[in-house]
C-alpha positions in Angstrom: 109.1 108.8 115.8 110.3 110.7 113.2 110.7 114.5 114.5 110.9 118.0 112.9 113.8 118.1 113.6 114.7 115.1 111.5 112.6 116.5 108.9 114.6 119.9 108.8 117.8 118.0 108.6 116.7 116.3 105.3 119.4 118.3 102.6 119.3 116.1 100.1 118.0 112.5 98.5 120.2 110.2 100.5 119.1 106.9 101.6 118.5 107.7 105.7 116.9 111.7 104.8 114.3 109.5 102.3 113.9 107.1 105.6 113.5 110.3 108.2 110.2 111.3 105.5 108.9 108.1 104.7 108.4 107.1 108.1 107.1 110.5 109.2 104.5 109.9 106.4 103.9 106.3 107.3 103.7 107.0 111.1 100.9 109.3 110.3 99.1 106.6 108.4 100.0 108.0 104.5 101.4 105.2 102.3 104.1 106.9 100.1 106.5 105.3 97.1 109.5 107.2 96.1 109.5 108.1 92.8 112.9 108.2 90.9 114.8 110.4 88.8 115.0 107.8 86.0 111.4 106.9 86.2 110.7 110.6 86.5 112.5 111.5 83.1 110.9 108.2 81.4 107.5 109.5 82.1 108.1 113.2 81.1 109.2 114.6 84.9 111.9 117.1 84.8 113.8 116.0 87.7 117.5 116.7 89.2 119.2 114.2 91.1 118.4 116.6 94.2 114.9 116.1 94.2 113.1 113.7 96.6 110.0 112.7 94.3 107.3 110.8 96.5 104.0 109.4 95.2 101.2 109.5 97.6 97.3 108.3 96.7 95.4 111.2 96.2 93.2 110.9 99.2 96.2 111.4 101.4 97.6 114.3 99.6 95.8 117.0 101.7 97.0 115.6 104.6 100.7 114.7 103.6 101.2 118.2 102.4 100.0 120.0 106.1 102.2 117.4 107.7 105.7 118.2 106.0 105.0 122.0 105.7 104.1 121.6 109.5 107.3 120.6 110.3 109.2 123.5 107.9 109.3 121.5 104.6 108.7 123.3 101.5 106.9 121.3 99.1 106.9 121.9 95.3 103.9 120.3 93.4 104.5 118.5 89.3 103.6 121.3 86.5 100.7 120.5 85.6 101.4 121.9 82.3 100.9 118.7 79.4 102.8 120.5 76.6 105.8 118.8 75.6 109.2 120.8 76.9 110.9 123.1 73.9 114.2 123.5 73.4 
């Protein structure tokens, strides 16, 4: 079982921190694909390599979100913003 402690220790996007949260998601019955930087920046995201970028359906968002900031994770939700970035 993935504990809060496991989830506190997550510092940035390396392969067993993106384990520790995708089984703490998947343990609590929330299907989750990671979401990368290239794919981010393809589709318009304005990600840095230090982001963990999750996709979750949205019928399990409400419940994803109270179990990571449960266990001391700040969570930062995508602009909604459509406007193309300026330079």
């Amino acid at each position: 079982m993935a504990t809060s402690q496991g989830l506190l220790a997550i510092r940035e996007p390396k392969l067993a921190e993106i384990r520790v949260l995708t089984t703490a998601l998947a343990e609590a019955g929330i299907s989750s694909a990671l979401w990368g930087v290239c794919a981010a920046i393809h589709y318009g995201g304005g990600l840095c390599p230090l982001d963990i970028e999750l996709v979750i359906n949205s019928e399990d968002q409400e419940c994803a979100y109270e179990l990571l900031t449960s266990q001391g994770l700040i969570i930062s939700t995508p602009n909604t913003d459509a406007s193309p970035p300026t330079s």
